[in-house]
C-alpha positions as CSV (number, residue, x, y, z in Angstrom):
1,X,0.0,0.0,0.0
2,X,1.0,3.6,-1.0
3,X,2.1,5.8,1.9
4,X,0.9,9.3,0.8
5,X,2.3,10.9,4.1
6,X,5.9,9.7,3.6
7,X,5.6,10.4,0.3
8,X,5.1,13.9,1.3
9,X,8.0,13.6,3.8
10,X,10.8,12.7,1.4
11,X,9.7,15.5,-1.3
12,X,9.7,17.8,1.4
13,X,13.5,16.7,2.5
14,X,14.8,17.0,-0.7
15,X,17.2,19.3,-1.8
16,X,19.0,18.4,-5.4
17,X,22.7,18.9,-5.1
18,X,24.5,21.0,-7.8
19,X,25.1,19.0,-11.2
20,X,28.9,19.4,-10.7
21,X,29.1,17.7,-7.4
22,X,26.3,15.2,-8.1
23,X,29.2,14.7,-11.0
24,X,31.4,13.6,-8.6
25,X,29.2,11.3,-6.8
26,X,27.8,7.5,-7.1
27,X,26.0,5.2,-4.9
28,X,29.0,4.5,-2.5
29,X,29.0,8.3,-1.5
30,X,24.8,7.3,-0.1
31,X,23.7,7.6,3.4
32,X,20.2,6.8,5.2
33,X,17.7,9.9,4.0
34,X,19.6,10.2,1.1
35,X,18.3,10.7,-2.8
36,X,18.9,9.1,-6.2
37,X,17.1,8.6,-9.3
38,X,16.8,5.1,-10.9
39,X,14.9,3.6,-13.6
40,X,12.9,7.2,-14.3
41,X,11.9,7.5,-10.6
42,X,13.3,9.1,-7.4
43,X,13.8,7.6,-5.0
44,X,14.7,7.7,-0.9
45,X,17.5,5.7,1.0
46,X,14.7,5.1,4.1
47,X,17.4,2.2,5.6
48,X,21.3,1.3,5.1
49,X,22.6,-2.3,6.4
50,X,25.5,-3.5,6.1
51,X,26.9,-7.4,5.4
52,X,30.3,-8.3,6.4
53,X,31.4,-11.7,4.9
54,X,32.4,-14.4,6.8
55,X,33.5,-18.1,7.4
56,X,30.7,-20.0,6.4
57,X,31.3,-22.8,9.2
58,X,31.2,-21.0,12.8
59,X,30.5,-17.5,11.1
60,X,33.9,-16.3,12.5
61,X,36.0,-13.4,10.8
62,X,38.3,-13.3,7.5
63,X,41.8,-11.3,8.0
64,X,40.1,-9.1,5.4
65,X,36.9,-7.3,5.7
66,X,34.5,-7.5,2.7
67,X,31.2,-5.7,3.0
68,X,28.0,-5.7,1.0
69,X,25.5,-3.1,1.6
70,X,22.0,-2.6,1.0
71,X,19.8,0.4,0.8
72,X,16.1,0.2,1.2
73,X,14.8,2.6,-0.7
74,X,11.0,4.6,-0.8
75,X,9.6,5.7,-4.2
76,X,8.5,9.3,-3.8
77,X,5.9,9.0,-7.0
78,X,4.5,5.8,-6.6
79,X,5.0,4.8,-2.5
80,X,6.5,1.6,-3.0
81,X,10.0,0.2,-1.4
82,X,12.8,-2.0,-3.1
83,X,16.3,-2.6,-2.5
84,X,19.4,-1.6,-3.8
85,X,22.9,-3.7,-3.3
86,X,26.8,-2.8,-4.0
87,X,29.9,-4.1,-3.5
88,X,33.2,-4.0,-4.3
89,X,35.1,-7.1,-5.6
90,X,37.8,-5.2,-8.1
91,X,34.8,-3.0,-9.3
92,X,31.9,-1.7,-8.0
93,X,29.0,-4.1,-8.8
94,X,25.5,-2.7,-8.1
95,X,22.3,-5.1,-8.6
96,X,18.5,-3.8,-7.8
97,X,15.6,-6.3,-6.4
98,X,13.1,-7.3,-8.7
99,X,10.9,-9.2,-6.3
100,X,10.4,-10.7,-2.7
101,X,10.0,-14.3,-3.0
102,X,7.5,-16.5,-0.3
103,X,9.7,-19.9,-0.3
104,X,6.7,-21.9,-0.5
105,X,6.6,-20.6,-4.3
106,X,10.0,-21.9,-5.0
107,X,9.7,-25.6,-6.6
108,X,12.7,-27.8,-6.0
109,X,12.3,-31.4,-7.7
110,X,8.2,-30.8,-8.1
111,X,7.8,-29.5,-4.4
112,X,8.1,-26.5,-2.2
113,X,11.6,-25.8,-1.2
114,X,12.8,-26.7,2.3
115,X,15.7,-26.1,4.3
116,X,16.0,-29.9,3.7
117,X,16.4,-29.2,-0.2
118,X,19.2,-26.4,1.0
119,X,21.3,-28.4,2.6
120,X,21.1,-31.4,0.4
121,X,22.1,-28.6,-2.3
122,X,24.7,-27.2,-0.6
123,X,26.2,-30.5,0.5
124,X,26.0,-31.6,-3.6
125,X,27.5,-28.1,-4.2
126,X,24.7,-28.0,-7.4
127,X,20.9,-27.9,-8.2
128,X,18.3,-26.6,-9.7
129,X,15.3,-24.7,-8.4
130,X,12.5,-23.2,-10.1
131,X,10.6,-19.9,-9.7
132,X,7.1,-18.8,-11.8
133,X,9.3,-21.2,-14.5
134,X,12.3,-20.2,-14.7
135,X,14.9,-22.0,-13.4
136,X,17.7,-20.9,-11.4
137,X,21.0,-23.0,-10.7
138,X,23.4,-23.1,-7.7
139,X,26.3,-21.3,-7.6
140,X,28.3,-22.3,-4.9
141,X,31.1,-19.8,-5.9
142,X,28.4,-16.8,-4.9
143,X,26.9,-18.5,-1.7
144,X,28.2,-17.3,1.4
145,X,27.9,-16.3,5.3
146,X,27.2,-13.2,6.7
147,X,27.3,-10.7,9.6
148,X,24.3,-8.2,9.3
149,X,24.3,-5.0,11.0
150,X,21.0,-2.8,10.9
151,X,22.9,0.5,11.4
152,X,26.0,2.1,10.5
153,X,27.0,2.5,14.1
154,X,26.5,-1.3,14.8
155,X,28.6,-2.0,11.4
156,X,31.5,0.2,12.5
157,X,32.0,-1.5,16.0
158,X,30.8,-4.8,15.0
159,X,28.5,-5.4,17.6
160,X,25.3,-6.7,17.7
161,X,25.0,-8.7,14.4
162,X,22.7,-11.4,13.5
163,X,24.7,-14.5,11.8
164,X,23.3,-15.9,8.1
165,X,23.7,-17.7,5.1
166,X,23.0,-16.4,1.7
167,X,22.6,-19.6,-0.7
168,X,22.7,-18.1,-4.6
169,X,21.3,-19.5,-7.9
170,X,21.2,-17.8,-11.5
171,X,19.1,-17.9,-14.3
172,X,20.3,-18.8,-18.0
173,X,19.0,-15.0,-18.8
174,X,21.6,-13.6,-15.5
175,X,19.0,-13.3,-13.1
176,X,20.0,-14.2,-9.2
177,X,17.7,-15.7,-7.0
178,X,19.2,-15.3,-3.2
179,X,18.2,-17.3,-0.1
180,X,18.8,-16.1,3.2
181,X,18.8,-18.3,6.0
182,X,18.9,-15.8,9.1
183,X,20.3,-17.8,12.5
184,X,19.1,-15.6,15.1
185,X,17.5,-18.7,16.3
186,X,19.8,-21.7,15.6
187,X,16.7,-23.6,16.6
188,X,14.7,-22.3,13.6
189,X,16.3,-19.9,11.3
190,X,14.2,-17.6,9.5
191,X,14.7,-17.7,5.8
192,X,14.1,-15.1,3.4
193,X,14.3,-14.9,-0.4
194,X,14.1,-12.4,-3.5
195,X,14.8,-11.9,-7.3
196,X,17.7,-8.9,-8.9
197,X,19.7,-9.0,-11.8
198,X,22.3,-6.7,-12.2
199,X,22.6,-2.6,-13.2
200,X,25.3,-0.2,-14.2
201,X,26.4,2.5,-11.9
202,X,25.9,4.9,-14.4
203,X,22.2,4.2,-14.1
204,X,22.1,5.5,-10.8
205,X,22.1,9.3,-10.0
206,X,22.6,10.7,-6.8
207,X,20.8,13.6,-5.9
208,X,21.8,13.9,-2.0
209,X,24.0,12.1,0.0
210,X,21.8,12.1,3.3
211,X,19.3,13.6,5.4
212,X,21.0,16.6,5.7
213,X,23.1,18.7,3.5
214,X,26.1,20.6,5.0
């Protein structure tokens, strides 16, 4: 559903930056309550996480840090939210959410997916799953564990962190479809999934860094 008041909100808080210094910019220069237009739209950064990669075993930390980050963002014409990702693995690689994904809708070998299915995957380091008919394949190269940190602050420190594993698949037509298995609860880890596909960083224009302009 549309949120007319937010809406309102964000327009309100905007303030384009000059073209020459919106030159200089690109989506690592975005903070929360930031601005950018993509895909003829404007749009809000409402949320910024943060992923730092880890051992996929125990969840313990690499020598090196490698972060992924994710931007929520708001649509201030139409009300709706997405997410943005970027990273940096020799270049900056930028993919947008298509979709959420229930894992009930996702067919493994004629049935729902289960955390079964994942592991049995994972273990064979291949398979095949299917979504709304196309089908996406393991890539056990891409799948990894995570640290998640819901704010900048948490992220910086490292402290308070929820543990995960992302399991990836792609699509002959280089669509992802990611899997999150969340272990908050080793009992019953919550699992999470969605559709992107990559985008150029060129496609992206930043309009304000954050909520507030110096």
């Amino acid at each position: 559903m549309n949120d007319l008041k937010q809406q309102l909100q964000a327009i309100r808080s905007l303030e384009v930056l000059p073209l020459k210094e919106r030159e200089k910019l690109d989506i690592t220069s975005i903070k929360k309550g930031g601005f950018i237009e993509l895909n003829n739209d404007t749009w809000q950064i409402t949320n910024y996480y943060s992923y730092l990669d880890v051992k996929w075993k125990d969840f313990s930390q690499r020598k090196k840090d490698y972060w992924v980050i994710e931007l929520e963002l708001f649509s201030l014409t139409k009300g709706i939210k997405t997410f943005v990702e970027w990273e940096i693995d020799d270049e900056l690689e930028v993919c947008l959410t298509d979709t959420l994904i229930k894992l009930r809708d996702i067919q493994y070998d004629g049935k729902s997916l289960t955390r079964k299915n994942l592991a049995y995957i994972e273990d064979e380091e291949e398979g095949e799953i299917t979504y709304k008919g196309t089908k996406y394949f393991y890539s056990d190269d891409d799948t990894w564990a995570g640290l998640f940190f819901k704010s900048a602050v948490d992220a910086k420190t490292k402290s308070n962190s929820i543990p995960l594993r992302m399991y990836e698949f792609e699509s002959d037509d280089g669509h992802y479809l990611s899997i999150e298995s969340w272990h908050e609860n080793e009992d019953k880890a919550e699992r999470e999934a969605f559709v992107s596909h990559s985008i150029k960083n060129k496609d992206i224009q930043v309009l304000q860094t954050s909520g507030q302009l110096n």
